[in-house]
N, C-alpha and C positions, 0 to 999 in steps of 0.2 A: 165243539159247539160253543157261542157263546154264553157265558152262564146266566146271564138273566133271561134268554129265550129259553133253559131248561123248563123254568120255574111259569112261564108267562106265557097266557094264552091268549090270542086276537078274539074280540070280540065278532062274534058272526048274528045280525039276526035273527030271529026267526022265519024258517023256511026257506031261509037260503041255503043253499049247496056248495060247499067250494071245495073244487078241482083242480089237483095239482097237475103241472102234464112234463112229463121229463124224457128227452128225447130215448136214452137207455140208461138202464141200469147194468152196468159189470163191473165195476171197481171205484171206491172213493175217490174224485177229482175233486177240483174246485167247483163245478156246480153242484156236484152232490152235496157237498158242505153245504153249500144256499139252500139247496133243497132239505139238507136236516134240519135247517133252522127254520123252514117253513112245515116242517112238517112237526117241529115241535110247535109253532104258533097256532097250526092247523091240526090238530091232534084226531079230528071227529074227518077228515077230509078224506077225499077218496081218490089214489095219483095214476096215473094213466100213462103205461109208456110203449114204447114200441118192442122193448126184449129186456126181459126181468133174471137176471142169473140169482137166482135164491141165496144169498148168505155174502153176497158181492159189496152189501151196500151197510151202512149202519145202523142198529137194529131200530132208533128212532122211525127210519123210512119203512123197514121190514115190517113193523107193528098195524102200518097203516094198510086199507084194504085196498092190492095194485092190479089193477086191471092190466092186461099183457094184449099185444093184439096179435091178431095171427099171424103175421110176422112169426112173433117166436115160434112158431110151430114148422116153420121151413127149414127145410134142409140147410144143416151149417150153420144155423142164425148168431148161435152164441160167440162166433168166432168173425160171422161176414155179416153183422147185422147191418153194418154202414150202406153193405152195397143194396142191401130191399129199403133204405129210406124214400125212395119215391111213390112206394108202395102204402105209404103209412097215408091216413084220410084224418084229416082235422073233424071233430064233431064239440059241439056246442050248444048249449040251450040256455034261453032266455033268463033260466032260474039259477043258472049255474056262475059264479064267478071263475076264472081260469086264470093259474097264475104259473106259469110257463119259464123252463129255466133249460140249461144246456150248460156242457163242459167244454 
């Protein structure tokens, strides 16, 4: 991580909401690196992904509250999550900013 995004927080207004969205979690890549550093700018955020393997990711991301979608509940997911990405539904709202990354 880089060290002044350890330290340093994005300023969010009030009553916004911000949403991180990352396609899977199973092992640190290069996007997961971006998404650590967003999730240390985004500390209060809440990240949303399509299959979450528990202890996969760096505990920056771990700390944050991750919504999983039922995807991961299917058979195989953690090994064939690639092949249900058509299955995954984008959701969004008005209050919500979305800052979306991939590996």
């Amino acid at each position: 991580m880089i060290p002044a995004a350890r330290e340093a927080t994005a300023p969010v207004p009030d009553g916004v909401r911000i949403a991180l969205v990352h396609d899977w979690l199973t092992g640190m890549r290069g996007g997961e690196k971006v998404l650590e550093v967003l999730c240390g700018l985004y500390p209060r955020a809440e990240l949303f992904t399509l299959v979450h393997v528990p202890g996969s990711v760096a505990p920056a991301i771990e700390r944050l509250r991750i919504h999983r979608s039922f995807v991961s509940h299917l058979p195989l997911a953690k090994r064939l999550y690639r092949h249900y990405l058509p299955l995954f539904r984008r959701r969004s709202s008005s209050s919500t900013w979305t800052a979306s990354t991939s590996s």
